[in-house]
C-alpha positions in Angstrom: -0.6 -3.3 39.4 0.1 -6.5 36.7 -3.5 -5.5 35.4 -2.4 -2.2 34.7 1.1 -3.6 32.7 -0.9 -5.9 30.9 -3.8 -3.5 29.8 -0.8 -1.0 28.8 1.3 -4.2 26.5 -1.7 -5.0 24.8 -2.3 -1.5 24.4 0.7 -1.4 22.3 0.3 -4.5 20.6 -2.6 -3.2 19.3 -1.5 0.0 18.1 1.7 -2.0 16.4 -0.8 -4.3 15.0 -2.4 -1.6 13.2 0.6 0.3 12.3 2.0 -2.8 10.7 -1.2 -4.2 9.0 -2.9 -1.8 6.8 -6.1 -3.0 6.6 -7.6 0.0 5.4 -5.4 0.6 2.5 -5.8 -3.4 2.2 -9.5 -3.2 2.1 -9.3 0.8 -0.4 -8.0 -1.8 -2.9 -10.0 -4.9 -3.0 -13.3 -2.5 -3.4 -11.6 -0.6 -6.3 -11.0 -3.6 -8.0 -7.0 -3.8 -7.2 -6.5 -7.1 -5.9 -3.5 -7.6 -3.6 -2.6 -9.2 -0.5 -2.3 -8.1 2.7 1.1 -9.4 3.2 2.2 -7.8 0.5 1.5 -4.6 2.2 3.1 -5.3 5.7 6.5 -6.5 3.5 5.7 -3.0 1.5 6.0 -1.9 5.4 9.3 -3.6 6.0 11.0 -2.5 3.1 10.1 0.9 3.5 7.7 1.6 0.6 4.4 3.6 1.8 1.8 0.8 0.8 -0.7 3.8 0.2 1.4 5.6 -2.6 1.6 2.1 -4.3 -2.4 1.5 -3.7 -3.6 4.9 -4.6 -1.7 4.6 -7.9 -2.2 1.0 -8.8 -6.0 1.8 -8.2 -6.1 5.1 -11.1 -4.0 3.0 -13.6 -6.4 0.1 -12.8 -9.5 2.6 -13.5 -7.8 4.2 -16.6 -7.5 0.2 -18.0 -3.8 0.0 -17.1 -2.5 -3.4 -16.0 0.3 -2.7 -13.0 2.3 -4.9 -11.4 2.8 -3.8 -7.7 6.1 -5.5 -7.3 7.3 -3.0 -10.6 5.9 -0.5 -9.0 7.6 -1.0 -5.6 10.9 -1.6 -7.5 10.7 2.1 -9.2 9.8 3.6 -5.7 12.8 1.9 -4.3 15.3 3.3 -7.2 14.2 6.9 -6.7 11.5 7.3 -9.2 8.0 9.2 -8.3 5.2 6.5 -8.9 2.7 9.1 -9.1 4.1 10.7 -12.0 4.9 7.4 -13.7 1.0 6.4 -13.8 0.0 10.1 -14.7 2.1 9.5 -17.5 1.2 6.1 -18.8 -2.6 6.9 -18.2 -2.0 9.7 -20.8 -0.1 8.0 -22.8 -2.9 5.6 -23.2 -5.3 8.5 -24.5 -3.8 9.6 -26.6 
């Protein structure tokens, strides 16, 4: 029976773990070229800012030869503003 609450705790630690710790996204933006940390994305967690929005976005302005700062970015999210639109915007801004 303690085998069984054991299994099902770290069962959930796991899951939390992985929740918590994008590694994915983490790992999305080191092999585009978009370098930033890990704990930056579990406090992206905390403060409520979806870390993939932010990655996915730093990762076009970063291909389009944009330099972004994540924390701006988070900032912006936080005040209301649509990030996606933002870098669609600067990234034609720049081409033209």
């Amino acid at each position: 029976m303690n085998t069984i609450i054991i299994i099902a705790i770290c069962v959930v630690a796991f899951i939390l773990f992985l929740y918590l710790v994008p590694i994915g996204i983490w790992f999305q933006a080191l092999v585009s070229g978009v370098y930033t940390s890990l704990v930056q994305l579990i406090f992206m967690r905390f403060r409520k800012v979806p870390p993939s929005i932010i990655v996915s976005a730093m990762i076009e302005g970063t291909k389009a030869g944009l330099k972004l700062n994540a924390n701006d970015m988070e900032a912006h999210y936080l005040a209301g503003g649509n990030i996606t639109n933002v870098v669609h915007a600067l990234v034609s801004a720049q081409k033209a």
